[in-house]
C-alpha positions as CSV (number, residue, x, y, z in Angstrom):
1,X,-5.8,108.8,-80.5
2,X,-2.9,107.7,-78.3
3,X,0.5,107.2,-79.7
4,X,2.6,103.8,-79.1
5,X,5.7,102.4,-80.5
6,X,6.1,98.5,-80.5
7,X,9.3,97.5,-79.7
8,X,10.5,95.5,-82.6
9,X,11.9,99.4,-83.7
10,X,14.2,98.9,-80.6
11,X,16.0,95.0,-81.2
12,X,19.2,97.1,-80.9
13,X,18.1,97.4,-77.1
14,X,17.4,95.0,-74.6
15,X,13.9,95.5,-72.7
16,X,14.5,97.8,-70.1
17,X,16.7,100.2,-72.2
18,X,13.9,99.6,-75.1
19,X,11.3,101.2,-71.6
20,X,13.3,104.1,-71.0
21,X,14.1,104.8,-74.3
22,X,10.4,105.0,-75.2
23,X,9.3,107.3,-72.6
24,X,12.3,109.3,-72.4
25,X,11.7,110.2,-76.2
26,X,8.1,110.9,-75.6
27,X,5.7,108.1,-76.8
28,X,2.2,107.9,-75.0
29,X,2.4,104.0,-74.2
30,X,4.8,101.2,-75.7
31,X,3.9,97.8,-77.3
32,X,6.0,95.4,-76.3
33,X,7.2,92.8,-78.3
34,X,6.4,88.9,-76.8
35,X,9.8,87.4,-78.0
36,X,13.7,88.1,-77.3
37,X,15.2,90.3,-76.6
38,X,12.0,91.2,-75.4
39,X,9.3,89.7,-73.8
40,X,9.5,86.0,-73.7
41,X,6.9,83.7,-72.2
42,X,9.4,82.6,-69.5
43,X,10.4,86.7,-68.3
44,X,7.0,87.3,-68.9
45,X,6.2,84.8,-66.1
46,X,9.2,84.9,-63.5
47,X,10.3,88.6,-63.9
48,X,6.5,90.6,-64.2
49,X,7.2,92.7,-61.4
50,X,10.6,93.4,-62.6
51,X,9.5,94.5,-65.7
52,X,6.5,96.5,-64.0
53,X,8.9,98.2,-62.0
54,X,11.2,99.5,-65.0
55,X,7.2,100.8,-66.7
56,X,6.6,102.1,-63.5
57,X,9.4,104.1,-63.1
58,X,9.0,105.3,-66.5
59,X,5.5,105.9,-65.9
60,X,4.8,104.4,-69.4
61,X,1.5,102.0,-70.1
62,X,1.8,98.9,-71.9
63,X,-0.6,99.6,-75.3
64,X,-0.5,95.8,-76.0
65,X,1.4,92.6,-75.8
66,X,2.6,91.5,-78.9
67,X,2.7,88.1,-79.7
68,X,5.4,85.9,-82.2
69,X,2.9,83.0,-82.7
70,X,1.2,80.8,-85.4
71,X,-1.8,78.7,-85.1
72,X,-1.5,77.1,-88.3
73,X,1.1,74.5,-88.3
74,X,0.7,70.8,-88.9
75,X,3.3,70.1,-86.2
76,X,0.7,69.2,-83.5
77,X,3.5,69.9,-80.7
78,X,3.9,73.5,-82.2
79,X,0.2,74.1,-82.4
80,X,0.3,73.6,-78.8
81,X,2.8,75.4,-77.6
82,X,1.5,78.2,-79.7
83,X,-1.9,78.0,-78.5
84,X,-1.0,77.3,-74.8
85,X,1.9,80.6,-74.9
86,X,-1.4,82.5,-76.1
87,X,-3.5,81.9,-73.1
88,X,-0.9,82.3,-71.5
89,X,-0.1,85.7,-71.9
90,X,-3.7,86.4,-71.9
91,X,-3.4,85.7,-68.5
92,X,-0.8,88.0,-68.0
93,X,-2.2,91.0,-69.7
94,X,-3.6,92.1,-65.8
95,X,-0.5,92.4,-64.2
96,X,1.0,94.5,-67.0
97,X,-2.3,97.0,-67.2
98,X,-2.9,96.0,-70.5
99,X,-6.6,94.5,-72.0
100,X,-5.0,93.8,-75.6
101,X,-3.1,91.0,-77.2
102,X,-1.9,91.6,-80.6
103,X,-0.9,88.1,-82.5
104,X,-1.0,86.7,-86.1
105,X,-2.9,84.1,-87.0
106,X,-0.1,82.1,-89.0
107,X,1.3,80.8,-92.7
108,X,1.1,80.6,-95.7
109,X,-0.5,83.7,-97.1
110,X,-4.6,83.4,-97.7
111,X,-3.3,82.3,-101.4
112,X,-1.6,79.6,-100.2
113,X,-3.6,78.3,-97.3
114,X,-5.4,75.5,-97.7
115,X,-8.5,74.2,-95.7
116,X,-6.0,72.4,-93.0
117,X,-4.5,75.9,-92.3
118,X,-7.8,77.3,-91.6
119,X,-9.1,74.5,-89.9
120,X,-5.6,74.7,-87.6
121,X,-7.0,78.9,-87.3
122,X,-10.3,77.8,-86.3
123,X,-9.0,74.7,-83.9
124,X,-6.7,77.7,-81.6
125,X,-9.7,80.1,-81.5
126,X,-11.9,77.7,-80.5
127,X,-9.5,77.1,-77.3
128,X,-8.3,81.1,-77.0
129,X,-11.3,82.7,-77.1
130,X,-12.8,81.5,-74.5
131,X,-10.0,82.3,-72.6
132,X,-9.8,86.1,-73.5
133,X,-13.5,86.8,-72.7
134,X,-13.4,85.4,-69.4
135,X,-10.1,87.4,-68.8
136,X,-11.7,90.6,-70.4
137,X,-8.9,90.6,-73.1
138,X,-9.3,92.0,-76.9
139,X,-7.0,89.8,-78.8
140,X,-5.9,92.4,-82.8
141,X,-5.2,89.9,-85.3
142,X,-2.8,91.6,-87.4
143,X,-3.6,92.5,-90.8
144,X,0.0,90.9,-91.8
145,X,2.3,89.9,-95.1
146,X,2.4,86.3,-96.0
147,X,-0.4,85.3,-93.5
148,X,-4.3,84.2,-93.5
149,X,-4.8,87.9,-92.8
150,X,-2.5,89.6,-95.9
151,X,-5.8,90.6,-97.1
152,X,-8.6,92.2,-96.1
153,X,-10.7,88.9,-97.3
154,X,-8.2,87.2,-95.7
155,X,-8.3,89.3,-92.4
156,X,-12.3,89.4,-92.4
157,X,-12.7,85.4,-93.0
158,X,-10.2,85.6,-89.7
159,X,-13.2,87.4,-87.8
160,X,-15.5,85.3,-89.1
161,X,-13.5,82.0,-87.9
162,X,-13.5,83.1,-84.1
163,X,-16.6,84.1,-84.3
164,X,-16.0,86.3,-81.1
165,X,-16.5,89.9,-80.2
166,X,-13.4,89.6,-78.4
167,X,-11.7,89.3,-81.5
168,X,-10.7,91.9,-83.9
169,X,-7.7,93.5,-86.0
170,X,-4.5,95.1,-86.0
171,X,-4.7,97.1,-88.8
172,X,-1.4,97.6,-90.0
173,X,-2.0,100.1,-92.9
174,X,1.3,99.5,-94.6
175,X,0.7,96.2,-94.8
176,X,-2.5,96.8,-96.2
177,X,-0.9,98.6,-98.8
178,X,1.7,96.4,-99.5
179,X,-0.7,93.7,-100.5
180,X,-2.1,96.2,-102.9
181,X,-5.1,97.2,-101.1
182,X,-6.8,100.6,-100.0
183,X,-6.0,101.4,-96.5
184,X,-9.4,103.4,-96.5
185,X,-11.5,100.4,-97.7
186,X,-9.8,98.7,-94.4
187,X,-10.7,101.2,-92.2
188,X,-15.1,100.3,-93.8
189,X,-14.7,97.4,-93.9
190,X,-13.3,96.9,-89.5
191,X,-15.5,99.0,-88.6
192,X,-16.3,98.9,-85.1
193,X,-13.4,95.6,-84.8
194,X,-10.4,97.9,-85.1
195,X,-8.9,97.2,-81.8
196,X,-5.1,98.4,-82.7
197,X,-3.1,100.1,-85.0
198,X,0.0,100.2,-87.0
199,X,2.0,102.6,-88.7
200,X,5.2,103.0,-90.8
201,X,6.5,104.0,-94.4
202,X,7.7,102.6,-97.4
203,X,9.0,102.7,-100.8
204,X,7.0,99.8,-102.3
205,X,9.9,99.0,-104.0
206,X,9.7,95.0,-103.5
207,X,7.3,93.1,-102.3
208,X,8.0,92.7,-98.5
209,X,8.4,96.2,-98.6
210,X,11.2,99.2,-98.4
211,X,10.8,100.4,-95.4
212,X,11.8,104.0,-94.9
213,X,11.5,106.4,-91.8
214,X,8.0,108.3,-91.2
215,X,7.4,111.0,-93.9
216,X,10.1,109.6,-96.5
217,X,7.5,106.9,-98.1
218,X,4.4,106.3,-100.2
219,X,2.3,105.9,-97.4
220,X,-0.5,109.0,-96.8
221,X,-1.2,109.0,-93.2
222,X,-3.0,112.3,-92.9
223,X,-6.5,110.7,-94.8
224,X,-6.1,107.6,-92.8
225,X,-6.0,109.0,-89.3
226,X,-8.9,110.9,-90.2
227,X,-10.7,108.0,-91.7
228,X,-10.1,106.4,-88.1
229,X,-11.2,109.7,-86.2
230,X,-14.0,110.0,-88.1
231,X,-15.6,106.3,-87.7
232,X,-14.4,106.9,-83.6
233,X,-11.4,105.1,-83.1
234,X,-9.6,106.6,-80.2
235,X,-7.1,104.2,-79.3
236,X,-3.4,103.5,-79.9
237,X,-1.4,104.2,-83.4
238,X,1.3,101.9,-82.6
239,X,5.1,103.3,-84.8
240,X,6.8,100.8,-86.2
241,X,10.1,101.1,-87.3
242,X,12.3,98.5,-89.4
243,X,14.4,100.5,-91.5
244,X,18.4,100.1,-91.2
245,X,18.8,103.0,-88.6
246,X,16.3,102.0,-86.2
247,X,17.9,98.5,-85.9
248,X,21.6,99.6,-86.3
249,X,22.9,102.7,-86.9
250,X,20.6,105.2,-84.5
251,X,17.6,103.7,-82.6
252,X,16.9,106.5,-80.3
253,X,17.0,109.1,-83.1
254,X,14.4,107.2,-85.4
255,X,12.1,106.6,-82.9
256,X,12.1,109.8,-81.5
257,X,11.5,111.0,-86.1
258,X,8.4,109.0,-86.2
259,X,6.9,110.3,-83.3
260,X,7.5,113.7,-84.3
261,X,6.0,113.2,-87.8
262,X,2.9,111.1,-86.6
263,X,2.5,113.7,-83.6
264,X,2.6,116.6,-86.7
265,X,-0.1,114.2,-88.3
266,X,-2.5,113.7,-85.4
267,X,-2.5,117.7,-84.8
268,X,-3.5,118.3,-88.5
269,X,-6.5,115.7,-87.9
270,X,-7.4,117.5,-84.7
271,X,-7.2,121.1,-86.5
272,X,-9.6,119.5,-89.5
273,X,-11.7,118.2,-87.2
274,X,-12.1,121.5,-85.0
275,X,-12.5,123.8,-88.4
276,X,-15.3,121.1,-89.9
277,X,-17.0,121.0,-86.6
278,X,-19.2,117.5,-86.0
279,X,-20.2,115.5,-89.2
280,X,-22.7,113.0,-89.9
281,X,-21.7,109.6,-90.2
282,X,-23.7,107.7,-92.1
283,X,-24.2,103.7,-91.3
């Protein structure tokens, strides 16, 4: 497994510090986040070899581009421009060496949601997906708080609405948790449609969460990353950091924390794996 971090941990930085940072402290590949100061569909469009340039230099892959979107408004004007910013970064992914899109599929929570919301879910896959399999793009649907997917139900009936193979899920084990769910159970229950990955720690102290750096939480990584090693995942763990020093008080130094600790995890999954020697999977 490759390691990421998405740069909503950097908001303190504009993009091209948010690059070099990134590399400089050592992550595999960054995520970049589709929305300012980041990424926004206009940059995105007018400045790609710019911003190529900076990832160049850098020599640092793009893991993903993540979205800021919703496809289940009743606002047909935002629906649009939701839908039509989505293929349009699709289109983009190419220039930036990237074959994943990571989005959300959009409010309330599944709770809350109604048949118009899924309908509205339906409605933009039926018009995205299309898009991504001719363009050879995997779009993750995260598994995400207060959305159609802030469950694994939830998240699964997503699947099941694009009815796609070029749709899968961001499983953001935290959020999983959150919710009051078994990260493990996730990791069964995606198999094989895991197309991206999450990380970060919390208190569980409120609902939204407490976020807290790497290693300080509830969250137990080390099963987790071997649940994913062992059903063959081999692609990015994407850090995510929104605790109070990351966006304020020390960016570079919290980033540079999580990596260390998830780096200290992935070696103990590696050792396990060499001391067990192959296993059996079954199914």
């Amino acid at each position: 497994m490759k390691t990421s971090l998405f740069t909503t941990s950097l908001t303190a930085m504009n993009l091209q510090e948010a690059i070099r940072t990134t590399a400089e402290v050592g992550y595999d590949a960054i995520e970049i986040m589709c929305a300012p100061p980041h990424l926004t569909l206009e940059m995105a469009e007018s400045r790609c070899d710019e911003v190529c340039s900076w990832l160049k230099t850098v020599g640092l892959p793009v893991s993903a581009l993540s979205l800021i979107v919703e496809y289940t408004s009743s606002d047909e004007r935002v629906w649009l421009a939701n839908v039509d910013e989505t293929c349009r970064f699709i289109r983009l992914c190419e220039r930036f060496g990237t074959r994943t899109v990571k989005t959300m599929p959009g409010r309330p929570g599944g709770k809350q949601a109604t048949a118009k919301h899924w309908d509205q879910f339906r409605r933009a896959m039926d018009i995205i997906t299309p898009v991504a399999s001719s363009e050879g793009v995997l779009l993750a649907v995260e598994t995400h708080l207060n959305h159609l997917s802030d469950s694994i139900e939830g998240a699964l009936r997503c699947l099941t609405y694009a009815n796609s193979e070029s749709v899968g899920v961001n499983l953001d084990f935290c959020n999983v948790r959150t919710c009051h769910e078994d990260p493990m159970n996730a990791i069964k229950q995606f198999r094989g449609r895991i197309f991206f990955t999450h990380v970060k720690d919390s208190l569980f102290t409120v609902q939204s969460g407490e976020y807290v750096r790497m290693g300080e939480g509830k969250m137990k990584y080390g099963p987790i990353l071997e649940g994913l090693r062992e059903m063959g995942y081999n692609g990015y763990v994407s850090v995510e950091c929104l605790y109070r020093s990351a966006k304020q008080d020390d960016p570079r130094g919290s980033v540079a924390h999580d990596l260390k600790v998830l780096r200290e995890l992935l070696a103990g999954t590696d050792s396990t794996q060499r001391c067990s020697g192959p296993r059996r999977h079954n199914g």
